[in-house]
C-alpha positions in Angstrom: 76.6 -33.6 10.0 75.6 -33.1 6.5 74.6 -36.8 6.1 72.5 -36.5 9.3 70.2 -34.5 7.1 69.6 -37.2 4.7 69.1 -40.0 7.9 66.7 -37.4 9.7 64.0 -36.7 6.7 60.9 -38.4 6.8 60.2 -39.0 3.0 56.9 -41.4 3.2 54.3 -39.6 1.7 51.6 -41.3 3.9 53.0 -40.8 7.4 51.7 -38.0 9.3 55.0 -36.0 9.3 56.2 -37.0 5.9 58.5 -34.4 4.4 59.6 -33.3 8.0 62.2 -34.5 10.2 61.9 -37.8 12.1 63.4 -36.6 15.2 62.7 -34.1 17.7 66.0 -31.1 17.7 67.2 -32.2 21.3 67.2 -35.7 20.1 68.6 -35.2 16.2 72.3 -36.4 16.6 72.0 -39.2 19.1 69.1 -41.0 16.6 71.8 -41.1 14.1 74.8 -41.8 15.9 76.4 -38.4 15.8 76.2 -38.9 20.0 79.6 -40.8 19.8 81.1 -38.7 17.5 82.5 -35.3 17.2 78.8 -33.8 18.1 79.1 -35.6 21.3 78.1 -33.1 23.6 79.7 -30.4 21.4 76.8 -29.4 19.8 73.0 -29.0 20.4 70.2 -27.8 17.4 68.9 -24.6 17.9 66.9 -24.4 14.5 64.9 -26.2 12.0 64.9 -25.1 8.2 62.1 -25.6 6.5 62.4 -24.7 2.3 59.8 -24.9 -0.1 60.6 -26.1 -3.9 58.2 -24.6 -6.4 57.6 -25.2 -10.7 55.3 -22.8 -12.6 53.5 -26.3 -13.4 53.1 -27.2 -9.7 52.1 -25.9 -6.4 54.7 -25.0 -3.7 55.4 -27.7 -1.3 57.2 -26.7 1.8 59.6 -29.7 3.6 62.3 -30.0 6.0 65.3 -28.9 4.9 67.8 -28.9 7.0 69.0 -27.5 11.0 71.3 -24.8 12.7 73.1 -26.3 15.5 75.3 -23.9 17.7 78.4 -25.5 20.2 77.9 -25.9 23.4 79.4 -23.6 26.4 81.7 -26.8 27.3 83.3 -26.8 24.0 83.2 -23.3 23.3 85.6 -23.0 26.6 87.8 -26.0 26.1 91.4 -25.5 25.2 91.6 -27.2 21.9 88.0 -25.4 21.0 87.9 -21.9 22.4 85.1 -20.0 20.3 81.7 -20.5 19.6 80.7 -23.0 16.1 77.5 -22.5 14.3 77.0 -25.0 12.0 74.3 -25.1 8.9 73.3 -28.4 7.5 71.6 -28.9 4.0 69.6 -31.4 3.0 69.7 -32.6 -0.9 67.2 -33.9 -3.4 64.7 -36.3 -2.0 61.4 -35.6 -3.9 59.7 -34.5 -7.4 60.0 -30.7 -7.3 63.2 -30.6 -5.7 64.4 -32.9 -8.3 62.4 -30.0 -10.9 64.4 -26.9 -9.5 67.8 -29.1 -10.1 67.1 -28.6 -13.8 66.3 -25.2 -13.7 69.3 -24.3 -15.4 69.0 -20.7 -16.8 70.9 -17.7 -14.7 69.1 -15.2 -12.4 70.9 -12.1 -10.8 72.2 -12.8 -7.2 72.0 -8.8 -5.8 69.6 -9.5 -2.8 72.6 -11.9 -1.9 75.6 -9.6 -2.6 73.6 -6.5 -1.0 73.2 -2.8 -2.0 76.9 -2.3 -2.4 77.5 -3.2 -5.9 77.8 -1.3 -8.7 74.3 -1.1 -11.3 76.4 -2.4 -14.2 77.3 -5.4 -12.1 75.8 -9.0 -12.9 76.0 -11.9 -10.6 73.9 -14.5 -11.5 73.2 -18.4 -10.4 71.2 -21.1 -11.0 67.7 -20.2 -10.9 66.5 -23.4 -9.7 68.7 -23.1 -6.5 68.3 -19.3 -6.0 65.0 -18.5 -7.0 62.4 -22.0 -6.6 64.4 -23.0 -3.4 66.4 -20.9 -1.4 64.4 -17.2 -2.0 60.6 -18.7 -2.1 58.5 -17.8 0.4 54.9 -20.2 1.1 52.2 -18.3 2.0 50.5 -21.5 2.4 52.5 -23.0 4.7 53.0 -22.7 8.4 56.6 -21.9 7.6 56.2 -18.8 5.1 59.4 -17.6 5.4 62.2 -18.2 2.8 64.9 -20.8 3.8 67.1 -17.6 4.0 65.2 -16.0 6.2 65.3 -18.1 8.0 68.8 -19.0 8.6 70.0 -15.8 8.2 67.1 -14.5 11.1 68.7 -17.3 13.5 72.5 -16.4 13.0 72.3 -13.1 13.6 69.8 -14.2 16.8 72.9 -16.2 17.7 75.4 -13.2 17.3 74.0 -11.2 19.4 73.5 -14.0 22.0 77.3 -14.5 21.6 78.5 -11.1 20.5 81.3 -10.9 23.4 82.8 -14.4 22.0 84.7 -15.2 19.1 82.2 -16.9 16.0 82.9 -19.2 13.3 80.5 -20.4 10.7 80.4 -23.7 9.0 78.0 -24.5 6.1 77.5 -28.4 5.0 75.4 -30.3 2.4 75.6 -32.6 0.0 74.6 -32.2 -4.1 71.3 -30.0 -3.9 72.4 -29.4 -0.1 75.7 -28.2 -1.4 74.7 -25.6 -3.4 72.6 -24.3 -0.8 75.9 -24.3 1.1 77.2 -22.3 -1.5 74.9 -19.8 -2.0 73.9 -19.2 1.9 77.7 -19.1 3.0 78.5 -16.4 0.5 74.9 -14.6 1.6 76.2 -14.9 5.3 79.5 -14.1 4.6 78.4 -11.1 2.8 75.7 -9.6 4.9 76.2 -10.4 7.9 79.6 -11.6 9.5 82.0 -8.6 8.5 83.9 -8.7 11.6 87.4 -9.6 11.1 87.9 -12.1 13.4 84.5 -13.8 11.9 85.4 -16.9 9.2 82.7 -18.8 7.3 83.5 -22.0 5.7 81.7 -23.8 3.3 82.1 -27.8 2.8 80.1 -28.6 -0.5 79.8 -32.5 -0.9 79.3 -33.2 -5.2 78.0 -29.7 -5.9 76.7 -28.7 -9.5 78.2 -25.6 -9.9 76.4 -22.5 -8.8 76.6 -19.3 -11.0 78.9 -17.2 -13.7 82.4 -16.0 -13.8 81.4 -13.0 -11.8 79.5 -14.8 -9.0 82.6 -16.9 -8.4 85.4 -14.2 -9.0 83.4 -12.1 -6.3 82.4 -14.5 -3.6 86.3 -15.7 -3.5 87.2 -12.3 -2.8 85.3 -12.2 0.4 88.2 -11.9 3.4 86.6 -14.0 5.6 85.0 -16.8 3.8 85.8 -20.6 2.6 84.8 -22.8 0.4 85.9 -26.8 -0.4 84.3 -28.2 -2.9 84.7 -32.2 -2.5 83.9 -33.9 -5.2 83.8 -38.0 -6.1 86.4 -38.1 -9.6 83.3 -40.1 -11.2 80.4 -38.6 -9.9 78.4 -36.6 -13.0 76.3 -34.1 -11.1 79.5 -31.8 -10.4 80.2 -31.6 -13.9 76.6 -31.0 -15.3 76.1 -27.5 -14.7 79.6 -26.2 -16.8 78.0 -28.2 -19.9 75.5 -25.3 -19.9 76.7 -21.6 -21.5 77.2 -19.3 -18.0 78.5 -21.4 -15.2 81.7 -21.6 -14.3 
């Protein structure tokens, strides 16, 4: 589901929906084979994310990021299912900006994500370049103005209180760039939004840089009800990039 993202981007500059998704959401999995897999009538797409990557040299540009999909009443009912998935897929680097924000490497504080219940000597912080240039901007010029948070956030809780008598899980996916939105939206929904008991969030992060400080990580693994696997490849560099700089841990 997280390489569906990849498969589904239109990246050629000169086509008429470049930088959006090839597919239309009803049709998304069965164009790239997820049909006969575990998404098989398990799962339909209920949103499209739309992020914008930004550089103080450049202008915004707003692409296809990603989708929400949300199980199906068939599989939320079945005996070996029996609650309601929502699943979050991110999309990683695939042009010039997005590439930019990846080496945006200073620390920014994090408290929008960990809400107004901290304390004011507190410090959180993360990578800029994920936080600030791709996960928090907002493009007035585009049709989709909203942040990516936004606008995930916006459709989970739509989804909660379209399933509020069920049992909900959460799953967050991407891969490198994708991963670290994984990362940092999990924690955000795990945070401010799902505090019911019952509620898990899990986060699978495919060759993720690391995210933020010492703080950032002690706190978001003290959230009850969220998970995070971090898979990496033993030689893949972009994992280890990020710890080079002072900060992340």
């Amino acid at each position: 589901m997280a390489q569906a993202t990849y498969d589904s981007y239109n990246s050629d500059d000169n086509s008429k929906i470049g930088g959006n998704c090839k597919h239309v959401m009803d049709e998304l999995f069965s164009r790239v084979g997820l049909h006969k897999g575990r998404a098989k009538k398990k799962y339909i797409v209920t949103k499209y994310i739309f992020a914008s990557a930004c550089s103080w040299l450049f202008e915004k540009d707003t692409n296809w990021m990603g989708y929400v999909a949300v199980s199906t009443n068939e599989a939320a009912n079945s005996s070996d299912h029996e609650r309601r998935d929502i699943v979050v897929s991110w999309r990683g680097s695939h042009n010039v900006l997005e590439w930019m924000d990846d080496l945006e490497f200073w620390l920014k504080l994090a408290h929008l994500i960990f809400g107004k219940n901290i304390e004011d000597d507190e410090k959180f912080e993360v990578h800029s370049g994920f936080l600030i240039y791709i996960y928090l901007v907002c493009n007035n010029k585009s049709n989709f103005c909203k942040s990516a948070r936004e606008q995930v956030l916006d459709k989970i809780i739509r989804l909660m209180n379209k399933y509020e008598d069920e049992e909900i899980n959460v799953a967050v996916t991407g891969h490198s760039l994708g991963a670290t939105l994984t990362t940092l939206s999990a924690v955000d929904i795990a945070q401010n939004i799902f505090n019911r008991p019952n509620t898990l969030v899990t986060a699978f992060a495919f060759a993720s840089p690391c995210v933020g400080d010492s703080a950032f990580l002690v706190t978001a693994a003290a959230l009850p009800n969220l998970r995070i696997l971090r898979i990496d490849n033993r030689h893949d560099l972009v994992p280890n990039l990020t710890p080079c700089f002072v900060g992340f841990t």
